[in-house]
C-alpha positions as CSV (number, residue, x, y, z in Angstrom):
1,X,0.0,0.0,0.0
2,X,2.9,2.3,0.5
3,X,2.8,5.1,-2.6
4,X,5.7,7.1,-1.2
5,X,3.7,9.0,1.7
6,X,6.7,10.4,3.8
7,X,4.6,12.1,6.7
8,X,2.2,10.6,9.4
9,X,0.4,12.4,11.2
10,X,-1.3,11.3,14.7
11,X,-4.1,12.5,16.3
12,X,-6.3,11.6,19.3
13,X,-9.4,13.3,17.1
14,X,-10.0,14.3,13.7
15,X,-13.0,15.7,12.1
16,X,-12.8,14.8,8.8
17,X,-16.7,14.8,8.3
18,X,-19.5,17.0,10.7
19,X,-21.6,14.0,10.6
20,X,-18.9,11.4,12.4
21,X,-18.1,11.9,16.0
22,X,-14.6,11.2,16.0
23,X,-13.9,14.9,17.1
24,X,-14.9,16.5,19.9
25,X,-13.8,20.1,19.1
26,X,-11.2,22.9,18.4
27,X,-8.6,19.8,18.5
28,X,-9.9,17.4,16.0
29,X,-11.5,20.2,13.5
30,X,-7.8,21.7,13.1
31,X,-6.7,18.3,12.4
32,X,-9.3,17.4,9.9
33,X,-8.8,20.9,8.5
34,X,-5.0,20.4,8.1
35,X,-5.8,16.7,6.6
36,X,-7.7,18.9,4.1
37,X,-5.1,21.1,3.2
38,X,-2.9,18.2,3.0
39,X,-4.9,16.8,0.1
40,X,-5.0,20.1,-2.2
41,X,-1.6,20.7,-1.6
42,X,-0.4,17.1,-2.8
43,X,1.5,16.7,0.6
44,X,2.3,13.3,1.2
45,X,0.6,12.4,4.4
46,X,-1.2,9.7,6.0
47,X,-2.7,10.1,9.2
48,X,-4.0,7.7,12.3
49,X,-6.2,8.1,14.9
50,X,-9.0,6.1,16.8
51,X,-12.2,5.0,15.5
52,X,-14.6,6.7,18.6
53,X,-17.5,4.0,17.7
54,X,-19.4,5.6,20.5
55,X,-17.6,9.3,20.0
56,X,-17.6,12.2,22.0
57,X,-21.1,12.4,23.6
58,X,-25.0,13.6,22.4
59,X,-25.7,16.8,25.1
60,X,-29.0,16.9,26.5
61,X,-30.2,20.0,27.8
62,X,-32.7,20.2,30.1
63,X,-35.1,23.7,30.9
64,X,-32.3,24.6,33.2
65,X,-29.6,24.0,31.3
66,X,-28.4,21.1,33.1
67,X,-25.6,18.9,30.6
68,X,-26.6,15.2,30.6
69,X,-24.6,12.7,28.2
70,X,-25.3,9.9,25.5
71,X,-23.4,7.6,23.9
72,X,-23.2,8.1,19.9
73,X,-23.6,5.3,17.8
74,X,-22.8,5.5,14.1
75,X,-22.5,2.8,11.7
76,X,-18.8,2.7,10.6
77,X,-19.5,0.8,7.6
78,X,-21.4,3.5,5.9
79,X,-18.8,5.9,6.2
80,X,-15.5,3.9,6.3
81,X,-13.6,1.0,4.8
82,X,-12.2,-1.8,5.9
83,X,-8.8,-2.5,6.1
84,X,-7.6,-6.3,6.1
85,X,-4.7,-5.5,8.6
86,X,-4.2,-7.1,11.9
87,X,-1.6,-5.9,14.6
88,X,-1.0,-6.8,18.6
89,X,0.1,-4.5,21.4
90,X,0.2,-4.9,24.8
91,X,-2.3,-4.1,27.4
92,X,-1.7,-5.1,31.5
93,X,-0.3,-8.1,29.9
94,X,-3.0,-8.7,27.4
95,X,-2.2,-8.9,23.9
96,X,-4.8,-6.7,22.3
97,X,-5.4,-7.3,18.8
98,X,-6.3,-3.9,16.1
99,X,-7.9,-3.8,13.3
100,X,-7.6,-0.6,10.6
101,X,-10.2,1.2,8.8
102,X,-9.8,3.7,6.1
103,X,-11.1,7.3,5.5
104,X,-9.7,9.5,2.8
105,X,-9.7,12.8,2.4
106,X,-9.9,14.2,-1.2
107,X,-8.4,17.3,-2.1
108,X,-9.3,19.5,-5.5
109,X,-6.8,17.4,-7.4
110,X,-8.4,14.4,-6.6
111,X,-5.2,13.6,-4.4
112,X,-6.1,11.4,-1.8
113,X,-4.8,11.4,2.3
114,X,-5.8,8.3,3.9
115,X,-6.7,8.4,6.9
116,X,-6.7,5.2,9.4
117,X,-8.6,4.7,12.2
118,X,-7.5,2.3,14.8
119,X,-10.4,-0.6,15.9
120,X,-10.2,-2.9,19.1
121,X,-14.0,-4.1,18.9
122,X,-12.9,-7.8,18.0
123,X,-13.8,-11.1,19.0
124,X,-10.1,-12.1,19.5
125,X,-10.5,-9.3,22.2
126,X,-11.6,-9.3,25.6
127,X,-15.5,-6.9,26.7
128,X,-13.0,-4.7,28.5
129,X,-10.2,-4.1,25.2
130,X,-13.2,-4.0,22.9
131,X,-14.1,-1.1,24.3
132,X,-10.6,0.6,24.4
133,X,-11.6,2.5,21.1
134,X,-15.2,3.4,21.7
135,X,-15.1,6.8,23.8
136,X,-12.9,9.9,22.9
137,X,-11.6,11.1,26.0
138,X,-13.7,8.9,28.2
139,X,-13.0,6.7,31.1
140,X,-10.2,6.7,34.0
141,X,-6.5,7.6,33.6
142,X,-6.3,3.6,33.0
143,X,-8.4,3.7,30.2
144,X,-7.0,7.0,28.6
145,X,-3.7,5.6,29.1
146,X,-4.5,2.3,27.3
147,X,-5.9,4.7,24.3
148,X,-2.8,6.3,24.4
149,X,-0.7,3.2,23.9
150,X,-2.9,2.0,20.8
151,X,-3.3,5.6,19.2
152,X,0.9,5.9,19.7
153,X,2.5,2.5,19.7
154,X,-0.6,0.8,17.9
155,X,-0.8,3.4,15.7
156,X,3.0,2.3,13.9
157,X,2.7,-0.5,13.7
158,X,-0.5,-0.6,11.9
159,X,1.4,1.9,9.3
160,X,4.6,-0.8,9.6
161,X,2.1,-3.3,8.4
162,X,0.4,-1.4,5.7
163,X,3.6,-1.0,4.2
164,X,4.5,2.6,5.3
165,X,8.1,1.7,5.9
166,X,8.9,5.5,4.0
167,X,7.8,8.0,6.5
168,X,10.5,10.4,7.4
169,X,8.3,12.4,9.7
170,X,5.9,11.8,13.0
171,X,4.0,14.7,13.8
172,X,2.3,14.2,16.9
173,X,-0.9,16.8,17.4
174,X,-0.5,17.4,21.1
175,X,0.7,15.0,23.3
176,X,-1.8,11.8,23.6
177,X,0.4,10.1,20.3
178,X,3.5,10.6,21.8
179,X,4.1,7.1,22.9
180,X,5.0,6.4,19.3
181,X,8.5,7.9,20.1
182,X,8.5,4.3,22.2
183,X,8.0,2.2,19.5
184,X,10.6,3.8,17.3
185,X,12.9,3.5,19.7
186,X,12.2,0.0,19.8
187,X,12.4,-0.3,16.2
188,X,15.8,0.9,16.3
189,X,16.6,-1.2,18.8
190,X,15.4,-4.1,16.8
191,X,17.2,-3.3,13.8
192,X,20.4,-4.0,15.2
193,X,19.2,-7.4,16.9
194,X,18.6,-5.5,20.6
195,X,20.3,-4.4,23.3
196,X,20.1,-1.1,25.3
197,X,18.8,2.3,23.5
198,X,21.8,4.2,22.5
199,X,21.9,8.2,22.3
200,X,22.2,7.5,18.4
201,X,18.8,6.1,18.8
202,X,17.4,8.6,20.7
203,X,19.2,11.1,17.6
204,X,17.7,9.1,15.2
205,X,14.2,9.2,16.4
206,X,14.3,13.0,17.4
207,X,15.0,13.6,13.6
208,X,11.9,12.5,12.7
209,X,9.4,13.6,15.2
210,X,7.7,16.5,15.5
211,X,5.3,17.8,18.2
212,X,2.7,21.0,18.2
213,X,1.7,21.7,21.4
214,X,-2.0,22.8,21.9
215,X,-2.0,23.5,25.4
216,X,-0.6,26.6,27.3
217,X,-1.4,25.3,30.9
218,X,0.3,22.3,32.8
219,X,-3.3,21.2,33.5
220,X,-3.6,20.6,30.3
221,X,-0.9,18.2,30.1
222,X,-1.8,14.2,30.1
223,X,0.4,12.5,32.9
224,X,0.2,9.4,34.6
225,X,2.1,7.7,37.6
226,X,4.9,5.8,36.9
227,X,2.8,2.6,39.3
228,X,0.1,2.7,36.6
229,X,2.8,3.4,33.4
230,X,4.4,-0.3,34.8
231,X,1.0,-2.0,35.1
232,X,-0.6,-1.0,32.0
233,X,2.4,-0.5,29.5
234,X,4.8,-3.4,31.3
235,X,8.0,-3.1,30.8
236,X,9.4,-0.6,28.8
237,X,12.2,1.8,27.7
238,X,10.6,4.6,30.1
239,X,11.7,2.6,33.2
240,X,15.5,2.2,31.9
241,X,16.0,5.9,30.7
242,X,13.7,7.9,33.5
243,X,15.6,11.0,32.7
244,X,14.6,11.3,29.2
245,X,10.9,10.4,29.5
246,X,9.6,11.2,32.7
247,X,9.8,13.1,35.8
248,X,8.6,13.3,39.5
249,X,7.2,9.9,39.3
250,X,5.4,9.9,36.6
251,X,5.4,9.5,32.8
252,X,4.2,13.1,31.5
253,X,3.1,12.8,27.6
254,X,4.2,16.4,26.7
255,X,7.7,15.7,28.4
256,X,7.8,12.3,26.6
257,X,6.8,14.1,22.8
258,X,9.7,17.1,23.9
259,X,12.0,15.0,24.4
260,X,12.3,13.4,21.4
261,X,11.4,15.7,18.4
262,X,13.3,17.8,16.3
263,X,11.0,20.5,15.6
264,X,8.1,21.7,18.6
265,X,6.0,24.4,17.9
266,X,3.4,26.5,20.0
267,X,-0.2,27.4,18.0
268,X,-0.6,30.9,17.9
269,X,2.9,33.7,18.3
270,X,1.5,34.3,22.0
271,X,1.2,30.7,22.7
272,X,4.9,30.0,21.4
273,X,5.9,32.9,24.0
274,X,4.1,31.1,26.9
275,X,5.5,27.4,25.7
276,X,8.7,28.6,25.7
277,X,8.2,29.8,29.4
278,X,6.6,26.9,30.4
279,X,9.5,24.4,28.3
280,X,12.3,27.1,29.3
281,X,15.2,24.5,28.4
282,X,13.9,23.7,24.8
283,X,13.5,25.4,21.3
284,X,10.2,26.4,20.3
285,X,9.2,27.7,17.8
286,X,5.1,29.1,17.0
287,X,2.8,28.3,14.0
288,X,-0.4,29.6,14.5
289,X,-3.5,28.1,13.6
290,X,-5.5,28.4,10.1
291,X,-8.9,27.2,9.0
292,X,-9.2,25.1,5.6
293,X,-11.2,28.3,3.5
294,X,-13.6,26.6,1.2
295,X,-14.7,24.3,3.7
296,X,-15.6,27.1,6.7
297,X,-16.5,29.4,3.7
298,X,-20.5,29.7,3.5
299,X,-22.6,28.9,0.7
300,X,-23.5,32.8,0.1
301,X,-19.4,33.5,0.7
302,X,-18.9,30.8,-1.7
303,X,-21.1,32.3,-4.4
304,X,-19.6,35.6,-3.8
305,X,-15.9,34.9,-3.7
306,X,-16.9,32.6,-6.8
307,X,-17.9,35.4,-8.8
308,X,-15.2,38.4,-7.5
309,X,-11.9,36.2,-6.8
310,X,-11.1,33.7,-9.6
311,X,-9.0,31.2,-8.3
312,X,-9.1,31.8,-4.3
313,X,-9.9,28.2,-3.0
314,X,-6.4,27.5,-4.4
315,X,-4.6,31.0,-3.6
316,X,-6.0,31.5,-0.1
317,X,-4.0,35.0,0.2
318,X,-6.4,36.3,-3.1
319,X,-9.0,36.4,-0.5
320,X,-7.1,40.1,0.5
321,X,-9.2,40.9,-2.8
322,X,-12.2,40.9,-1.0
323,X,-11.4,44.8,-0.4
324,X,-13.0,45.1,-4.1
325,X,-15.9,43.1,-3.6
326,X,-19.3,45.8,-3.9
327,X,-20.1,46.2,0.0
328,X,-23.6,45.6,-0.7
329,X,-22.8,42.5,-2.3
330,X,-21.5,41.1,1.4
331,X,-24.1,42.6,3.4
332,X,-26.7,40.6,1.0
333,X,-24.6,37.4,1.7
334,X,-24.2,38.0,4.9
335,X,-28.0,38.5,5.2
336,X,-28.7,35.3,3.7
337,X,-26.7,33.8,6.1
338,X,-27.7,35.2,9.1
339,X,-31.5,34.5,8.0
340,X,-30.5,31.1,7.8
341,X,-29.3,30.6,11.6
342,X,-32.2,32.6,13.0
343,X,-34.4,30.4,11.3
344,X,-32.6,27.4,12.9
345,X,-32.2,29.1,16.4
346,X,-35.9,29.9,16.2
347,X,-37.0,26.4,14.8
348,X,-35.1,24.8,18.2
349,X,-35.5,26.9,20.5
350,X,-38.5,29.4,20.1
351,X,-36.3,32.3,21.3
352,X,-38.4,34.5,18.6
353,X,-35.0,36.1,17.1
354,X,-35.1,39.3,14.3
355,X,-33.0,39.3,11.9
356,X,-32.5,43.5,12.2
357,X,-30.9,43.1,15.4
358,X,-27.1,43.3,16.2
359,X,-26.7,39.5,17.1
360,X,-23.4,37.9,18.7
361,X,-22.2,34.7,18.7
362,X,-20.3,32.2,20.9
363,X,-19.5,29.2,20.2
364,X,-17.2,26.6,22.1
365,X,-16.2,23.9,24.8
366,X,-17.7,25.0,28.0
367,X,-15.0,25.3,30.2
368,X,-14.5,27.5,32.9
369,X,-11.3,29.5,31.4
370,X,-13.4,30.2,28.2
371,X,-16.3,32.5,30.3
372,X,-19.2,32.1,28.5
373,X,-21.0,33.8,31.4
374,X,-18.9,36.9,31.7
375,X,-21.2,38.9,29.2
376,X,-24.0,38.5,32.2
377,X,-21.5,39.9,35.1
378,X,-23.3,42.7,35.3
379,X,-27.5,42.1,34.5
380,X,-28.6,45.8,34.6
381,X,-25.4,47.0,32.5
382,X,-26.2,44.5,30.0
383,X,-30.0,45.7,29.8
384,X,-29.2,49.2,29.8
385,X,-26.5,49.1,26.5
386,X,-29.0,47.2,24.8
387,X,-31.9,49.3,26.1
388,X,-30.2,52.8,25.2
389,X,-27.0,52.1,22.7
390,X,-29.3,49.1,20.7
391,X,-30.5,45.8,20.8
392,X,-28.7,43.2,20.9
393,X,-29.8,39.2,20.8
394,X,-27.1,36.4,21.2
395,X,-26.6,32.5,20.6
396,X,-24.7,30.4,22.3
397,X,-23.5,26.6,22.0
398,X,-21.2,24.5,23.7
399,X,-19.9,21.0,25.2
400,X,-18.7,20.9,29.0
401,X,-16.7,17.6,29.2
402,X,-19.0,15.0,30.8
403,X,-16.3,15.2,34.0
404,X,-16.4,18.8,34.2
405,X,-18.5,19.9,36.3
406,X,-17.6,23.6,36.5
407,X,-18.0,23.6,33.2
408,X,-21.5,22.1,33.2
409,X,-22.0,24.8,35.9
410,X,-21.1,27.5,33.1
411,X,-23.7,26.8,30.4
412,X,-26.5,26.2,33.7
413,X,-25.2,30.4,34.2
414,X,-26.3,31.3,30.7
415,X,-29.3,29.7,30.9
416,X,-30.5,31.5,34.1
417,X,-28.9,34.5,32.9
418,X,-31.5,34.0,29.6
419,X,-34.1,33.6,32.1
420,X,-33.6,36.9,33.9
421,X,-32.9,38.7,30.8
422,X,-36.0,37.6,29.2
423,X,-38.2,40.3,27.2
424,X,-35.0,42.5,27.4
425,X,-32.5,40.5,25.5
426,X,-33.3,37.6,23.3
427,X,-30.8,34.7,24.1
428,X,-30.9,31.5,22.6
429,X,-28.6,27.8,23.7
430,X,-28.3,25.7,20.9
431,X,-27.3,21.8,21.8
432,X,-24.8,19.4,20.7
433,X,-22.3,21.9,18.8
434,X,-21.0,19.9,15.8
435,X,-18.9,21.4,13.1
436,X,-22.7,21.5,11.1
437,X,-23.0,24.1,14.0
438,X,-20.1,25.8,13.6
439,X,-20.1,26.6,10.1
440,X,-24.1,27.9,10.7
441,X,-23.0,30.2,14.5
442,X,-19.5,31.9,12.6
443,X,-21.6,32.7,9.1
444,X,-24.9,34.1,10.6
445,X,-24.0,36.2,13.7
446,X,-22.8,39.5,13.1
447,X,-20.4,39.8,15.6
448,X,-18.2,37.3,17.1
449,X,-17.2,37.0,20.7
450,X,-14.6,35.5,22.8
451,X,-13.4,35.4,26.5
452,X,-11.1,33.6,27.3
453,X,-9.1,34.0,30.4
454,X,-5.5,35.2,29.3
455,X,-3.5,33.7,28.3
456,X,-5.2,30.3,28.4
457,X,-6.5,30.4,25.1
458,X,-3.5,28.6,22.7
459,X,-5.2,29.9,19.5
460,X,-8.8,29.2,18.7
461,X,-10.2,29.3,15.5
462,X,-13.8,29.6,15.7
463,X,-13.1,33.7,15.0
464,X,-11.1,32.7,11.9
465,X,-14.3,30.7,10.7
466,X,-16.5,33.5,11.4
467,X,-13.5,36.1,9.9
468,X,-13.5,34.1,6.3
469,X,-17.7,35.0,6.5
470,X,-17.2,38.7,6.6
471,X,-18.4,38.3,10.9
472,X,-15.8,40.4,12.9
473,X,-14.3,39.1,16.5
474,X,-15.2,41.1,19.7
475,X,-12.5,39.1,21.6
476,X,-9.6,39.0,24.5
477,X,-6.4,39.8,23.4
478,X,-5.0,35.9,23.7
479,X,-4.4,33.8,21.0
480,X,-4.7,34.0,17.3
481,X,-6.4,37.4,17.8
482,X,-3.6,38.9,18.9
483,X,-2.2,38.8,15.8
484,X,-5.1,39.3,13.6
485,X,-7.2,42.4,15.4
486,X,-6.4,46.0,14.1
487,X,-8.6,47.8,15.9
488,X,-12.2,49.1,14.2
489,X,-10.7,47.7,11.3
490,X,-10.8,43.5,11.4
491,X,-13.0,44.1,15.1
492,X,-12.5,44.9,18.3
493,X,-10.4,44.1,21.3
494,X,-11.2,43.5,24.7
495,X,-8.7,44.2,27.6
496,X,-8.3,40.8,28.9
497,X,-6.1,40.0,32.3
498,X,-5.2,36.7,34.1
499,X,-7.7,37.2,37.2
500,X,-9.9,40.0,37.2
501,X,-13.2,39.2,35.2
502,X,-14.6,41.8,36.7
503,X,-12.2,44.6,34.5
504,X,-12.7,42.2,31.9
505,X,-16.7,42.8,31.9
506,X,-16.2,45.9,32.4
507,X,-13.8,46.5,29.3
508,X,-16.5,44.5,27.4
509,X,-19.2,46.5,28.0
510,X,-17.6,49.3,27.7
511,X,-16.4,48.4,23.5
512,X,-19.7,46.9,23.1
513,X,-21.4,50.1,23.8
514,X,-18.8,52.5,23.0
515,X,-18.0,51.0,19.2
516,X,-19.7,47.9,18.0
517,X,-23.2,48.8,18.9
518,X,-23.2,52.3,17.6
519,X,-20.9,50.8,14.2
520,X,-24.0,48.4,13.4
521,X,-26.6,50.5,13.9
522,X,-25.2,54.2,13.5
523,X,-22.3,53.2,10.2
524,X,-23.2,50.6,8.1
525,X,-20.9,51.5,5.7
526,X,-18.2,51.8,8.4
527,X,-19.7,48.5,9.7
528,X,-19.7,46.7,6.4
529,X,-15.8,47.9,5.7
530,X,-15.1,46.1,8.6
531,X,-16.6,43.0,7.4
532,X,-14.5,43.2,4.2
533,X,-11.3,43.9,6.0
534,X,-12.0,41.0,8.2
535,X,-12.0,38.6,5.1
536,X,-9.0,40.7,3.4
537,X,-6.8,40.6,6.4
538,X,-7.5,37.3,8.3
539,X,-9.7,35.2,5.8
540,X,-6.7,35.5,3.5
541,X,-3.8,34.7,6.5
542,X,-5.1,32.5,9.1
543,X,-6.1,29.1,7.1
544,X,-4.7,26.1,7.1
545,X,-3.1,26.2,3.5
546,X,-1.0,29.0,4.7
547,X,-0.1,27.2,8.1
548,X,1.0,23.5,6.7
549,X,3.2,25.7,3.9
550,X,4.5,26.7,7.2
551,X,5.2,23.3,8.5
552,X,6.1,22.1,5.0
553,X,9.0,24.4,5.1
554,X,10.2,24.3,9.1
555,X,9.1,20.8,9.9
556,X,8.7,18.3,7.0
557,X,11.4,19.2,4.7
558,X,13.4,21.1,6.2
């Protein structure tokens, strides 16, 4: 099967179609997205991941708000194909036997990146391995650490037996793959009939690893004690060489991935400053994030950069020609649009929505960090700017990991802040965010906002979605926006600090009221220039085809 790929590219998620819950969010869209770029640049990759045959979760939300979870089933059959490839690994002693099936993603050149997904529902298989590839980031630290051994160790040696014995690079998306830098070590090891690892090996495989780091918080980092490392992995190179792959008692993934690749790279220019903080003794360097543009584009966007920008799904920076586009031309497609969620908002939830009102949008995992709830710090502030400055109506949409119960707590505050804001401001929670979703929230709102607690957000790139669809970002100065917000010209910038929501709110409010309120209502033109920038400046910069040129040239081939 081997055709010459040269890169692999591991991922605990990918969302490589809306419908197929092997994703659960920023994570495995930016993977899927890159997979996309991948495949109309003629970049020759193959990727691996887990199948998810139960996937993330289905969110119930009850009157109050309150998060309740579902397995998802989905017939992988219709969507995927079977691979005849069997591999073993080892589990607590078990030998766990993985299947392989195949996705590919198709570029515009009818190039092809395959991706495999990695499958432990067998009847050679034990009821409790079966189920080692049914839930993304489900289970105990036993379970995520058994994923994390098929995804990373599994994971090469199903490309080994495909016949993938070309790949010069292993880029490892975060750190839950990173246990692959194990198994080439033992391959190494192997090829010249055993013994112990040398520091040759360890050069060898650091030449052909890399690692993007995703998350700029130690929480954030998977680690597991070294009691639990010896039970569930047995025996290993970890235990011989503790100084290269773990520390304090315990194996840390990110360590484990830093350790042993060539090339590391933060997500976002701000994020690469706080890695390189955080990882003081290593070189980082900082790619930030992109969206794949004709996929996150909107049907009326399509139409319209279809008939002004010849060529732009395969020159991403022609979108800076958006500047010429007729501005009544992009507030008609933005209308159509924005008709097109309110009708959807309204069909679910009754919320009543007009389509002349300034609406925002927020859309993302509902953790704590992101504040979904720090519009509502302030009830009467929030009814008086839209009482006096203009009306304003908002829709919301989010996950809270099914452990997370300060999360769950989050979207329960939005929905009693809806309550109390009721016949004031219209505010509407839409369930089960899916990429569907996300393309519908960034294309129909008019305004985008963000809040995250700085500088926790890596990048994000819901506001490049919403950016490539004309919507401008009313967002914290953290991540990608730091680098894409020019002031009243691609949005507006909100005065974000590490612990004070309260100045936050208050800087909120105050740009809300002060400038994007008075820009939709008061300066349409002004307002519709700012759409046009936001397309011309970030559309055209922060998508994927730009960012993997990026790795193509620092990572891949250097």
């Amino acid at each position: 099967m081997n055709d010459g790929r040269t890169i692999a590219y591991f991922s605990m998620e990918i969302g490589f179609r809306a419908d197929t819950p092997t994703y659960s969010g920023g994570l495995g869209v930016l993977a899927g997205d890159t997979l996309r770029s991948a495949a109309d640049m003629r970049v020759p990759m193959v990727a691996v991941t887990l199948i998810h045959r139960k996937g993330y979760f289905f969110q119930h939300l009850d009157q109050s708000g309150h998060q309740t979870e579902e397995a998802v089933r989905w017939k992988v059959e219709d969507v995927l194909q079977p691979v005849d490839v069997r591999v073993n690994v080892s589990i607590e002693g078990r030998t766990v036997v993985l299947r392989a099936w195949r996705y590919d993603v198709i570029g515009r050149g009818d190039f092809r990146v395959p991706i495999f997904l990695l499958d432990s529902d067998l009847p050679e298989n034990s009821t409790q391995d079966r189920a080692l590839t049914d839930v993304l980031y489900g289970g105990d630290n036993r379970y995520r650490l058994s994923q994390e051994i098929l995804l990373g160790i599994g994971g090469v040696r199903i490309l080994r037996a495909l016949g993938f014995d070309t790949i010069d690079r292993f880029h490892m998306n975060e750190g839950h793959s990173s246990l692959l830098t194990l198994e080439l070590l033992d391959e190494q090891v192997r090829s010249r009939g055993g013994g112990a690892v040398t520091e040759e090996d360890i050069a060898d495989v650091r030449r052909c690893c890399v690692f993007t780091t995703h998350t700029p918080v130690p929480a954030g980092q998977d680690r597991f004690p070294l009691d639990l490392v010896g039970q569930v992995l047995g025996p290993s190179l970890i235990h011989e060489m503790q100084q290269v792959f773990c520390c304090e008692g315990e194996l840390n993934m990110t360590y484990l991935a830093l350790n042993l690749s060539h090339y590391i790279n933060g997500v976002a220019k701000k994020h690469g400053d706080v890695a390189r903080h955080m990882f003081a003794e290593y070189k980082i360097d900082a790619i930030t994030n992109g969206v794949h543009a004709s996929t996150w584009a909107s049907p009326s966007f399509v139409r319209l950069f279809d008939a002004h920008i010849e060529g732009w799904r395969d020159d991403n920076f022609s979108l800076r020609y958006a500047l010429s586009i007729p501005p009544e031309e992009v507030w008609k497609a933005h209308l159509e649009e924005k008709k097109r969620l309110q009708d959807e908002v309204n069909r679910q939830t009754g919320a009543g929505m007009a389509l002349d009102r300034l609406t925002l949008g927020f859309g993302r995992r509902a953790a704590t960090y992101k504040r979904a709830d720090l519009l509502f710090r302030d009830l009467d502030r929030l009814r008086a700017i839209s009482r006096n400055a203009g009306p304003i109506q908002i829709v919301f949409a989010g996950k809270a990991h099914p452990r997370d119960e300060e999360g769950k707590r989050v979207i329960e505050a939005v929905y009693r802040a809806a309550e109390q804001l009721r016949g004031d401001i219209s505010i509407a929670y839409l369930g089960n965010y899916d990429m569907n979703m996300g393309g519908l929230l960034t294309a129909g709102v008019d305004v985008w906002l963000n809040t995250p607690r700085s500088p926790m957000e890596a990048s994000g790139t819901s506001g490049m979605k919403a950016a490539l669809n004309g919507v401008p970002s009313l967002s914290i100065l953290d991540g990608w926006w730091i680098e894409g917000c020019i002031e009243g010209v691609t949005g507006w910038a909100i005065e974000g600090t590490a612990a004070d929501d309260a100045a936050d709110a208050d800087s909120l409010y105050r740009k809300l009221e002060g400038s994007v309120i008075p820009a939709f209502y008061n300066q349409q033109d002004a307002f519709i220039s700012i759409m046009r920038h936001a397309i011309a400046l970030n559309g055209s910069f922060f998508n994927t085809q730009r960012m993997l040129q990026q790795y193509v040239l620092k990572a891949y081939f250097e």
